[in-house]
N, C-alpha and C positions, 0 to 999 in steps of 0.2 A: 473502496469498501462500502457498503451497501447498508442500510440501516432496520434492514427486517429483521436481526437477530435480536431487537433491543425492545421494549415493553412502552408504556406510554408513565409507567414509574418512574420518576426523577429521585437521585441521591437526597433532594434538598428535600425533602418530603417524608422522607425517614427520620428516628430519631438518632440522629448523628451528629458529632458534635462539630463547632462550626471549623473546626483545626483539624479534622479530617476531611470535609468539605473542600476545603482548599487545597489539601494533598490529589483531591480526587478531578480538582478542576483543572488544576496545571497540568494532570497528566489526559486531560481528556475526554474524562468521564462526565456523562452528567444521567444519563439515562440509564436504567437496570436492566441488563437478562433476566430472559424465565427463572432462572433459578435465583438469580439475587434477587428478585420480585416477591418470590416464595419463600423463601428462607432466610433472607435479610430482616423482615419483621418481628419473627419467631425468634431470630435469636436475640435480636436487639431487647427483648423480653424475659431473655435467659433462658429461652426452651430447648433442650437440646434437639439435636437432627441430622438424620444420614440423609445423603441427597445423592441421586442420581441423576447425571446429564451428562450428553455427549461431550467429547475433545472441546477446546475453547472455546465455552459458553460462560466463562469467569466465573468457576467454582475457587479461583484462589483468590481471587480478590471478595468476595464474598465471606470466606473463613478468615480473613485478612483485616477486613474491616469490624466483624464481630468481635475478631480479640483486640483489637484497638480499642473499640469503644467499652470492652468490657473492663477493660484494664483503668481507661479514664475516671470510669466509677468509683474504683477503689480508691476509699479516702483511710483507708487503715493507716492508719502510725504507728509504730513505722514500718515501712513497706519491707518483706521480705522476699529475694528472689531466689530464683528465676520465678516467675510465675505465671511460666505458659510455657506450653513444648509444642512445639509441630512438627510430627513425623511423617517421612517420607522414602518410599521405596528405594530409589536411587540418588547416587550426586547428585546428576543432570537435574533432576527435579527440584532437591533442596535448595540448591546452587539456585534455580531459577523462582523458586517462592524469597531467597531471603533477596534476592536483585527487585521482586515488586514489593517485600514490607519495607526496604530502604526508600523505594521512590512512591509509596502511598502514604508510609510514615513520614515523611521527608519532614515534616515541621511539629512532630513529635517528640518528647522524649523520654523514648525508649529505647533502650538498647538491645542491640539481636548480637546472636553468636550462631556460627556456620558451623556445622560440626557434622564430619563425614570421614571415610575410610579412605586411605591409599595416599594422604600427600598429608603437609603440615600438620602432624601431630600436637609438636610442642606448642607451635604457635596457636592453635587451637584450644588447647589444654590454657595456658597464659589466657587467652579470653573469657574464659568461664572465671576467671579472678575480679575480673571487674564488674561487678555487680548487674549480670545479664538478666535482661526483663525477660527478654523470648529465646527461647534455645530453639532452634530449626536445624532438622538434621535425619540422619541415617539411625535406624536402630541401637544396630550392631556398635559403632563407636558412641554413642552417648551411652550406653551401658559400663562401655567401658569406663568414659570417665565417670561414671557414678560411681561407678565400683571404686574409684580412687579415691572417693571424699572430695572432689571437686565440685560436685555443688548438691543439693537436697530438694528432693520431688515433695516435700511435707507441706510447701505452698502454693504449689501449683494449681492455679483457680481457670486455666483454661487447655482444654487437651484439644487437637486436631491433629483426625488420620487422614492422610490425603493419598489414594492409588489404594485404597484397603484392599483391594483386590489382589494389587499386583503382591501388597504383603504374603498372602496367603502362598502366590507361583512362588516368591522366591524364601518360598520359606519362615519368614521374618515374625509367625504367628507369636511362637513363645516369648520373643524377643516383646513385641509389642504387650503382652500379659502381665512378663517383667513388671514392664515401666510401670502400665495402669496400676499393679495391684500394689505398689510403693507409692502414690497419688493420696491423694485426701480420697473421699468416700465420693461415688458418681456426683448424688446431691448436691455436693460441695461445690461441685467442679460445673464451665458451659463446657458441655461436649460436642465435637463436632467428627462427623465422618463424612466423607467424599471419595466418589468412584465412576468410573464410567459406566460399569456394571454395579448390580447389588444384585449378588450371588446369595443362596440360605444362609453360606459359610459367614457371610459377610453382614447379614442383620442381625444372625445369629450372635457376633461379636458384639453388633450394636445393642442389644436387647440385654447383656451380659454384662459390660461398664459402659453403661451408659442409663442416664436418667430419663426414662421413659422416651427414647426419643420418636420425632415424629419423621418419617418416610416421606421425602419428597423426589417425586421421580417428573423427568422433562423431556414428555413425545417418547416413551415407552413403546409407543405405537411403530419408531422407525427405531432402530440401532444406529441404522450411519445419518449421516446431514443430507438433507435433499440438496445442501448447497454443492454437493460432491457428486460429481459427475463420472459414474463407475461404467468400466468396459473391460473389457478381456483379449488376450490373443490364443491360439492352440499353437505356438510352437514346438517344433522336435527339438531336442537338446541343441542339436548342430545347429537349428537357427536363432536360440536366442540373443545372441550377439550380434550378429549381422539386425536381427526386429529391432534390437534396442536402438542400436545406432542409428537407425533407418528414420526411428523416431523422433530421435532427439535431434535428427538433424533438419526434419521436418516442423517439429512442433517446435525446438526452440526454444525451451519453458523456462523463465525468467530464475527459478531456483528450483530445485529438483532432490528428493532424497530417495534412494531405489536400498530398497528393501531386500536380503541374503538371508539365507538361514543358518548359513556357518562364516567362521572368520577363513576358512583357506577357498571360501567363494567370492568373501568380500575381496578380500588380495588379487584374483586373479583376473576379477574384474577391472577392480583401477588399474592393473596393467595393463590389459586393453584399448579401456579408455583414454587413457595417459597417451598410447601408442596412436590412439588414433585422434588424438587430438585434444582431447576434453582434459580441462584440469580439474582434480576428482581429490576426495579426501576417504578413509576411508577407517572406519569406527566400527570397533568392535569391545570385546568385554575388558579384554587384556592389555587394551593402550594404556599407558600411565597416566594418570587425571593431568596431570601438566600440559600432556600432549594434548589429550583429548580434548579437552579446553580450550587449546589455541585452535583445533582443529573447528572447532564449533564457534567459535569467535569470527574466524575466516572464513566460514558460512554464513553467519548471520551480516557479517558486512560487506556480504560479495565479494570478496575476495576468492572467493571458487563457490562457483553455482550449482555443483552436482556433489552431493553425500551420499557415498555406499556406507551404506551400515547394517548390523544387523540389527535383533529387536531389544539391545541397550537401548538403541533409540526411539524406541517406539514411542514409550509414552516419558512425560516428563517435558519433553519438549515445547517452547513455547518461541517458535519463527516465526514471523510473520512472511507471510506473501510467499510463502511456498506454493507455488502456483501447481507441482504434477509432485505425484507419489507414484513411484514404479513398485510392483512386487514383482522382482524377477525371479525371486522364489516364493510359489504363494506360501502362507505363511503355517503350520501343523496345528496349531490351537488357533479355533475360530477368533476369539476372543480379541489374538493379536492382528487380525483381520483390519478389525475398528478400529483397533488403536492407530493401528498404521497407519490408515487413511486418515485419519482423524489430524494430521502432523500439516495437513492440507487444508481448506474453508475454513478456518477460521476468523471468528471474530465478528462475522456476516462477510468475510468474502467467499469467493467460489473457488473450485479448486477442481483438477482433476484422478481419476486414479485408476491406474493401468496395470494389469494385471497380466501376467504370464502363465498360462495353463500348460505347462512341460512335460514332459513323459516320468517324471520325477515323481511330481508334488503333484499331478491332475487329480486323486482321489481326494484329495481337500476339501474340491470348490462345491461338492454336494452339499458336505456340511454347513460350509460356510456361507451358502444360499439359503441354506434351512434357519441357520442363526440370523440373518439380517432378513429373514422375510420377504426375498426380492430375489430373482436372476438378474444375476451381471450379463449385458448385453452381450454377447460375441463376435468380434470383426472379424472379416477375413484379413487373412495374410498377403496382399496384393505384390507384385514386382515392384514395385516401387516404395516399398516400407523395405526391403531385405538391402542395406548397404553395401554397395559392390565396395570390392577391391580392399577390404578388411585387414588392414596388417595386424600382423603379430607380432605379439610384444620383445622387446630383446631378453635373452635371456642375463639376469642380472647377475649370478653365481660364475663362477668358473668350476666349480665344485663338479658336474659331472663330468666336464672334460677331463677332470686331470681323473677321474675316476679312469674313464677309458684306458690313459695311457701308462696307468700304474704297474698290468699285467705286462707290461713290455720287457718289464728293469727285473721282474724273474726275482724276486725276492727269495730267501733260504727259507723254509718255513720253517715258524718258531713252537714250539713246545708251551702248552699254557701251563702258566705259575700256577702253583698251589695258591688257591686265595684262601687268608684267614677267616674266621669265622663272625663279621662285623655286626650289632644290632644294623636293624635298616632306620632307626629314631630312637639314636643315642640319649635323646632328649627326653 
């Protein structure tokens, strides 16, 4: 990893206290990003502030550190909690902000609570009992446990929106209103917003609860990272499995996460790949977080080098050393373009990202040159990227087989029942 992403600002130089200093040396840290350069000072001041900067430029260690150190201030007696939330678009994400406030807070004490949709309810719910400093979490389930009397937004002295954008795609706006307008007054409160983008929709929100904040944006001038090395292929449908393979078995790429737009794309790829060799995982909206988790865990420790996914993964993620991003479907919103790539260079390393121009999805890539301000380079498809001898995957059902040989046995045909008259949501 390369040290051009990092500012000539040292943490020790801030006003920080010296028990987060230490969290930030054992993990590594000693020098700022652009954006912790910028916005680290402002808030250590108590200024609120929406911040834009590309994928891994530590905008979560940045809102991480401000609500630590704002929270150390507080000499109130006696302390009432929770009193800080930080919201987040998806698991993935939450999951991966409360794994860095454990290891920046590490000689802190303060306590977090995970709180997210689709697995451990109660046990979740049980946590909010034990007198939680920081809630980090999904919208949607922290509403609900509010709504239960499980804990009170009446002290909350720090808010952070992180992916504000991504709130917006999947909806999450009213949810997020919810919370804010059950909060002490902006005033009251350090607010923080964070996005790769900052859309109208999205300062718009910041200018609405939030205390005058101040717009910091990082190399507005580029969308994606110069440390990302973008190119393209023009394959017909029928080649892009034979391209991909041709690729991967040329370049090699030490971790890889290849990007679908649907889950019965992602499926029919890792059977493919599976088939011809590669062990593959393959993440989509509807895997059970249990699963998805180990799946993402056996990514991150090598334990399998290639992640089909589709754009659950986009953002949120925080891998290190993904060295290639595949779009093998480019992606329908520009926007998830960046994100995508962005899962790649991180941190000041460099990364590649390869893209598939298909008979499909080709009307994309205008836009999507129009939004980054750049054309993606375009390679030819030479013989020796098309992987000979390509097998196919076994088929895993016996289901159409016996389909075939059901007409044989001449069944009586039946007469359809009178069906009663049922609601379709008795509930």
């Amino acid at each position: 990893m390369n040290k051009t992403h990092l500012t000539n600002t040292r943490f020790s130089n801030l006003e920080l206290s010296d028990i987060i200093l230490q969290g930030l040396q054992e993990a590594g840290f000693h020098h700022c990003t652009p954006i912790q350069d910028k916005a680290l000072p402002l808030l250590l001041r108590d200024k609120d502030i929406a911040g834009q900067a590309q994928p891994g430029t530590g905008k979560t260690a940045t809102f991480l550190l401000a609500t630590f150190q704002h929270l150390i201030n507080d000499v109130s007696d006696p302390v009432k909690n929770p009193r800080a939330i930080i919201l987040a678009p998806t698991r993935e994400l939450a999951i991966q902000i409360h794994k860095d406030a454990r290891s920046l807070g590490a000689h802190l004490n303060l306590k977090f609570a995970l709180i997210y949709g689709g697995t451990d309810y109660q046990k979740q719910l049980d946590s909010l009992k034990s007198n939680i400093d920081i809630i980090i979490g999904t919208p949607g389930r922290i509403i609900d446990f509010y709504r239960q009397n499980a804990f009170t937004l009446d002290n909350v002295q720090v808010t952070v929106m992180d992916e504000a954008d991504r709130m917006f795609d999947l909806g999450f706006i009213k949810d997020i209103r919810y919370l804010l307008r059950r909060m002490p007054a902006p005033e009251k409160r350090l607010n923080m917003l964070f996005s790769a983008t900052l859309s109208y929709k999205v300062t718009e929100l910041a200018y609405e609860h939030m205390n005058n904040p101040v717009l910091i944006r990082i190399e507005t001038e580029e969308v994606t990272s110069k440390a990302i090395q973008q190119s393209a292929f023009c394959p017909s449908n029928e080649q892009k499995i034979p391209l991909l393979l041709g690729i991967l078995n040329q370049y090699k790429p030490q971790r890889s996460i290849i990007f679908v737009n649907t889950k019965r794309c992602a499926e029919q790829l890792n059977d493919y790949l599976n088939a011809n060799g590669y062990e593959t995982a393959a993440l989509s909206g509807d895997v059970p977080q249990d699963k998805r988790q180990r799946l993402l865990n056996d990514f991150q420790e090598n334990r399998i080098r290639l992640l089909i996914a589709t754009d659950v993964a986009a953002r949120g993620l925080h891998i290190a050393d993904v060295s290639h991003v595949f779009n093998y479907d480019l992606p329908q919103d520009v926007e998830d373009y960046v994100h995508r790539i962005g899962r790649t260079a991180r941190f000041g390393a460099s990364g590649e990202a390869i893209s598939f121009i298909c008979e499909e999805y080709a009307y994309s890539m205008p836009d999507i040159e129009t939004y980054i301000g750049q054309k993606v380079p375009i390679k030819p498809i030479t013989a020796d990227l098309l992987a000979d001898d390509v097998v196919k995957p076994k088929r895993k059902s016996s289901a159409p087989a016996q389909e075939k040989r059901a007409p044989q046995k001449r069944p009586r045909p039946r007469k359809p029942k009178a069906r009663a008259s049922v609601p379709e949501n008795p509930q």
